[in-house]
C-alpha positions as CSV (number, residue, x, y, z in Angstrom):
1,X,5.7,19.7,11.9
2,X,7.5,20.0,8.5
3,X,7.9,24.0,8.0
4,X,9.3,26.3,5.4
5,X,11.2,29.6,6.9
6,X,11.7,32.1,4.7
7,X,14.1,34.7,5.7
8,X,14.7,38.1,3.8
9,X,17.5,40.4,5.2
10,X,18.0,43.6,5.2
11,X,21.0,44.5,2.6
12,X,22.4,47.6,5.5
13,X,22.0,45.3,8.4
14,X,23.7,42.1,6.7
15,X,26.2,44.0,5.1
16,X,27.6,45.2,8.5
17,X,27.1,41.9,9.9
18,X,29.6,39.9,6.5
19,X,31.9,43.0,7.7
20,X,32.1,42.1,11.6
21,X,31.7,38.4,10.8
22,X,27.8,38.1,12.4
23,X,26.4,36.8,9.5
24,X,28.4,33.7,9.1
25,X,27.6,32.9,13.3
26,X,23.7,33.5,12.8
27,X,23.7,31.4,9.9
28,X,25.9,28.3,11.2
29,X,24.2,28.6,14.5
30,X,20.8,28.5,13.0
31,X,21.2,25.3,10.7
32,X,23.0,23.9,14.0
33,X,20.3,24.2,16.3
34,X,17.4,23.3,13.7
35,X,19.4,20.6,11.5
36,X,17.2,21.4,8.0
37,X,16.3,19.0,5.7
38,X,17.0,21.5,3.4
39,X,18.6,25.1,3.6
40,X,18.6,27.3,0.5
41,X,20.0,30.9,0.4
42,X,19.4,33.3,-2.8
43,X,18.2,36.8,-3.4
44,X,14.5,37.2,-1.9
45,X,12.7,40.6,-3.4
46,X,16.3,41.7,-4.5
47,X,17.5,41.1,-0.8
48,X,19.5,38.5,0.5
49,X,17.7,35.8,2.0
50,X,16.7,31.6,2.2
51,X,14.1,28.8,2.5
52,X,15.0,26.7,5.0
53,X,13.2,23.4,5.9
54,X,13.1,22.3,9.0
55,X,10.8,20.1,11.8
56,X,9.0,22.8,14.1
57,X,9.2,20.7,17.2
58,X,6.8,23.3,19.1
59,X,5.3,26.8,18.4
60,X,7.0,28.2,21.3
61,X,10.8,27.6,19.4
62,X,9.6,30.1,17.2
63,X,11.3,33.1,18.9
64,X,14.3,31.4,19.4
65,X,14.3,30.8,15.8
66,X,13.6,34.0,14.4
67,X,14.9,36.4,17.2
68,X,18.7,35.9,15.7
69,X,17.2,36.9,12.0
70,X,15.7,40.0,13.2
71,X,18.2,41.0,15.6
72,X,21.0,40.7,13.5
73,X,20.3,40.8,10.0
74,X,17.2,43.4,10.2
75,X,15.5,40.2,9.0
76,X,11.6,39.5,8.1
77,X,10.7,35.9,8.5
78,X,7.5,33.8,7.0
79,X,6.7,30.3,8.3
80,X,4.5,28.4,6.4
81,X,3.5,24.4,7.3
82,X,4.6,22.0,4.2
83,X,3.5,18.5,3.3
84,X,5.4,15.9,1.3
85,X,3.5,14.2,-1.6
86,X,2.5,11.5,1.1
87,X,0.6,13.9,3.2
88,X,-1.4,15.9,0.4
89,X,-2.4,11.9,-0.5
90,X,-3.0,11.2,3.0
91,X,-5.2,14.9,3.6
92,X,-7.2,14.1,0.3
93,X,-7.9,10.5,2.1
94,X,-9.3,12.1,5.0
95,X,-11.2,15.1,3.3
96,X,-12.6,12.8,0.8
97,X,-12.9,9.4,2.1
98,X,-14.1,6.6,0.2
């Protein structure tokens, strides 16, 4: 399922991790392992943070998703299902058929 994850880090905790080089691992093992359709990566609530878009193959990937962004960066993460033009066209089909 398509899924937005929104990340926002903890200035402190990601500020030690740029300094011991953590940051740039979590990140580049994270877009590895998911392979986004889209990543973003801007200031979230004044904090640092990102949207990333990925497929959620399975609910149970979720710790193994997350864990590094709390762990290392003193992250909170929001996932959120998200539908493509088609599939709002495709719900409104089924909730309102013809």
């Amino acid at each position: 399922m398509r899924t937005i994850l929104k990340v926002e880090m903890s200035v402190e905790a990601t500020n030690a991790a740029i300094k011991d080089g953590r940051l740039g691992k979590v990140m580049a093992s994270t877009l590895e392992r998911l392979k986004p359709e889209a990543a973003y990566f801007t200031a979230v609530n004044g904090k640092r943070g990102g949207y990333i878009v990925f497929d959620l193959q399975d609910p149970s990937d979720i710790p193994s998703i997350c864990e590094p962004f709390f762990m290392e960066c003193g992250a909170t993460c929001e996932l959120a299902p998200a539908m493509t033009m088609e599939d709002v066209q495709k719900g409104l089909e089924k909730a309102f058929p013809s």
